[in-house]
C-alpha positions as CSV (number, residue, x, y, z in Angstrom):
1,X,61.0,153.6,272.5
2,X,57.9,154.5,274.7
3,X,57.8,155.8,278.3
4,X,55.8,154.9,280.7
5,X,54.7,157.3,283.4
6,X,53.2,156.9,286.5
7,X,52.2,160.3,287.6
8,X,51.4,163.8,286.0
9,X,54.6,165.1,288.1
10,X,57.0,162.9,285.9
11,X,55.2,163.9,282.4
12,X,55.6,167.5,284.1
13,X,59.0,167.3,285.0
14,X,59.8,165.7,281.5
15,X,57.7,168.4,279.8
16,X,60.0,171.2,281.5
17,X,63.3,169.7,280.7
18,X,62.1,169.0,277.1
19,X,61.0,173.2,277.3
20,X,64.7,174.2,278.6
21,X,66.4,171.7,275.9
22,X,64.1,173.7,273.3
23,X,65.2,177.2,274.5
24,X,69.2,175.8,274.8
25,X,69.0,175.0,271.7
26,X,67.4,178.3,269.9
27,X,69.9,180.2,271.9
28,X,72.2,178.1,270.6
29,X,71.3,178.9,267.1
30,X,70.6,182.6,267.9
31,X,74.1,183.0,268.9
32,X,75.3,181.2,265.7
33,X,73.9,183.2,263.2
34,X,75.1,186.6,265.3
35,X,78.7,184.7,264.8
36,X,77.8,184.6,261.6
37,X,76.7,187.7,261.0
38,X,79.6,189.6,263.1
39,X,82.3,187.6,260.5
40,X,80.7,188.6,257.5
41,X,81.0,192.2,258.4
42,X,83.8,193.4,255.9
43,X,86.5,194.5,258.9
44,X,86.5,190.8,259.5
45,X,86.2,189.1,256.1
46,X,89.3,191.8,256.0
47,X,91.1,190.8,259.1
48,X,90.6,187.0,258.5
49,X,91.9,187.1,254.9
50,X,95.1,189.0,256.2
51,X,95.8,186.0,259.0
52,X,94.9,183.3,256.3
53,X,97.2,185.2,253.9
54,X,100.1,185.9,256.5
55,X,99.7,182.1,257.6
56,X,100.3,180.8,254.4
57,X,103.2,182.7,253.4
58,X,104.8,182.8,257.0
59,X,105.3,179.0,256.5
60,X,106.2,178.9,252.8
61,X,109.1,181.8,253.7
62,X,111.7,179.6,253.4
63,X,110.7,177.3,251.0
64,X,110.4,180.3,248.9
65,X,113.7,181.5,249.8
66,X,115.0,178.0,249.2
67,X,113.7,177.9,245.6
68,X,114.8,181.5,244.8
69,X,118.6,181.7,246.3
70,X,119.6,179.5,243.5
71,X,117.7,181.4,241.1
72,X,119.4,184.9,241.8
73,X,123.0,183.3,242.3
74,X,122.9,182.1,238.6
75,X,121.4,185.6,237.4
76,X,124.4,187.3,239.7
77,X,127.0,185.0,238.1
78,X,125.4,185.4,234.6
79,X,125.1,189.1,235.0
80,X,129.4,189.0,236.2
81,X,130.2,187.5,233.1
82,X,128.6,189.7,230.8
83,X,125.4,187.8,229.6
């Protein structure tokens, strides 16, 4: 889709915002890869596995639970009697 201009002032003014879109967007992709670069340091890789791995299990504590108690009350009753 064309445009059609009728003056230098609009091809200007459509020149600058096409400038200031240009430099949004490297900064944009400046600040990504220092994102990047700050969560590969190894503190964070660090840090981020511990919350991923504390996540995981926080929410799986009582299923865990669940699937043990029955477990250990039939190796407690097991281990009353003698075998």
């Amino acid at each position: 889709m064309s445009k059609h201009y009728s003056s230098y002032d609009q091809i200007n003014a459509d020149l600058e915002i096409l400038k200031l879109e240009k430099e949004i967007h490297k900064q944009h992709i400046l600040l990504s890869v220092e994102k990047t670069k700050e969560t590969l340091q190894p503190k964070n890789l660090f840090q981020e596995a511990l919350t991923s791995y504390k996540k995981v299990f926080s929410n799986s504590y009582v299923r865990i639970l669940q699937l043990a108690i029955p477990y250990v009350i039939d190796w407690l009753i097991h281990k009353k009697r003698g075998n």
